[in-house]
N, C-alpha and C positions, 0 to 999 in steps of 0.2 A: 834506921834501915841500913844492910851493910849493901856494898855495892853491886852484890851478886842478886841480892835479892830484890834492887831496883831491877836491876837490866832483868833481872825475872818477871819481876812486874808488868816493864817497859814492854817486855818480847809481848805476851799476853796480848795486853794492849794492843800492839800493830795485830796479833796474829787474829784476835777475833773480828776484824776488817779487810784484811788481807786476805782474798779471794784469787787475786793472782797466781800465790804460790801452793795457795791448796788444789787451785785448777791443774797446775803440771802436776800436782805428786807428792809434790815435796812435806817433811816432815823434820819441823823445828826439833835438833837435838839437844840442843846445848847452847845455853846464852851466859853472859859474864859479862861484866865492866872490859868492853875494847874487844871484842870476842863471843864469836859464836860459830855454830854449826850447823848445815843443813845438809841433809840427806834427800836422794832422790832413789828407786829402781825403773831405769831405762824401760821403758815399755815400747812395744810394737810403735804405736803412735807416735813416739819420738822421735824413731828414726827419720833419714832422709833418704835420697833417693839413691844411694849407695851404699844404703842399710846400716846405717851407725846414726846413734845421736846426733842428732842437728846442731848444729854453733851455738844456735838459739835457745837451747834449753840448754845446754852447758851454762851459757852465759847469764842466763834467768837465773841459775841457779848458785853461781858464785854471786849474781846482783841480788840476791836475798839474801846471801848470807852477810853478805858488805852491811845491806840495810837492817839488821839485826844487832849487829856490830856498833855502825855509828850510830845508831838511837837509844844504847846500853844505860847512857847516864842520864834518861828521859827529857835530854832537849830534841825536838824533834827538828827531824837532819835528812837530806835529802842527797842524792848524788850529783853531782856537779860533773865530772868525767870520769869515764871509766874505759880500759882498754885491757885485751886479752890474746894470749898468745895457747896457741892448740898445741897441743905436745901429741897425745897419741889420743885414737877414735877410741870414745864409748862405744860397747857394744850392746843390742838387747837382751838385757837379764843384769846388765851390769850394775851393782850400787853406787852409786855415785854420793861421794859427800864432799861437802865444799868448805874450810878451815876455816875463818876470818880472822883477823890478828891486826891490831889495831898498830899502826908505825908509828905514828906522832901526831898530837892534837894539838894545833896552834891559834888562839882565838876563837873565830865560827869556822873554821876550817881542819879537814882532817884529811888522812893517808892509810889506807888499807889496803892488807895483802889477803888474796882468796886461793889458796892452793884448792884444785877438784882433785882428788883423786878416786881410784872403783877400790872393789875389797879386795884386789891383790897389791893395795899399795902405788900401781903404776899412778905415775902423774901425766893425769890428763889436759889438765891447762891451769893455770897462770893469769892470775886477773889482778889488778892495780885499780883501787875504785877511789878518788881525791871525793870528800864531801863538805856539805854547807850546812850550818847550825842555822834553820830559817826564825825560830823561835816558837814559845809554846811547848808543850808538854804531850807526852804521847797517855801520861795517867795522872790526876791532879793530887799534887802532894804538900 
C-alpha cells in the first residue's frame, strides 16, 4: 500500500465516524501522508453576531483538517494543543478551505501547520495543532 493510499484509507475510516465535521459542512478534499484538506461554504448559521464566521468554526475547521493530517499513517492521533491566530473575517457565501501540512513528526508526537484561506486566496487564519500518537489504528492492516 503506498502512503497516499493509506492516509485514503485512514481519512475514510475517521470520516465514516466523524459526525462533527459533516455537521458544520465541511467536505474532506484531499488527504496524503502529513496532509490534507478541508473545505467549508460559510453559511447564514455560521456567522456570529457581527455577521462574519464565528472563531469557532474557523477553528473546527483547521482542527479537522489537522486531524486528517496526523492520522495519515493510520496510527490513530489525537490533538494535544492547538492555537490560532484570525487574520481577516469569513464572510457568508465564503469558501473556506483549510491546508494541513505536516512540520515534523518525532516519536508519538507531531507539529502541524493549517493555513484557512476563502476562494480569493485571502488568509484567514493561521492554526499550529502539536499532536499525540495514543495507539491503535483508525483501519486494521
Amino acid at each position: 500500500m503506498t502512503p497516499k493510499e493509506r492516509a485514503e484509507k485512514s481519512a475514510a475510516a475517521m470520516w465514516a465516524n466523524d459526525e462533527a465535521s459533516k455537521w458544520f459542512g465541511m467536505e474532506l478534499a484531499q488527504v496524503d501522508e502529513g496532509h490534507a484538506i478541508l473545505t467549508l461554504t460559510v453559511a447564514e448559521h455560521h456567522c456570529n453576531g457581527h455577521g462574519i464566521c464565528h472563531g469557532g468554526v474557523t477553528h473546527a475547521l483547521a482542527d479537522s483538517a489537522f486531524a486528517f493530517a496526523c492520522n495519515s499513517r493510520n496510527v490513530s492521533t489525537v490533538g494535544q494543543h492547538t492555537m490560532m491566530s484570525y487574520l481577516a473575517p469569513g464572510k457568508k457565501g465564503d469558501r473556506l478551505t483549510a491546508t494541513a501540512s505536516e512540520v515534523n513528526v518525532s516519536g508519538r508526537s507531531g507539529i502541524y501547520d493549517v493555513r484557512v484561506t476563502n476562494q480569493d486566496n485571502t488568509l484567514i487564519a493561521e492554526f499550529r495543532g502539536m499532536s499525540r500518537a495514543v495507539g491503535g489504528q483508525n483501519f486494521q492492516e
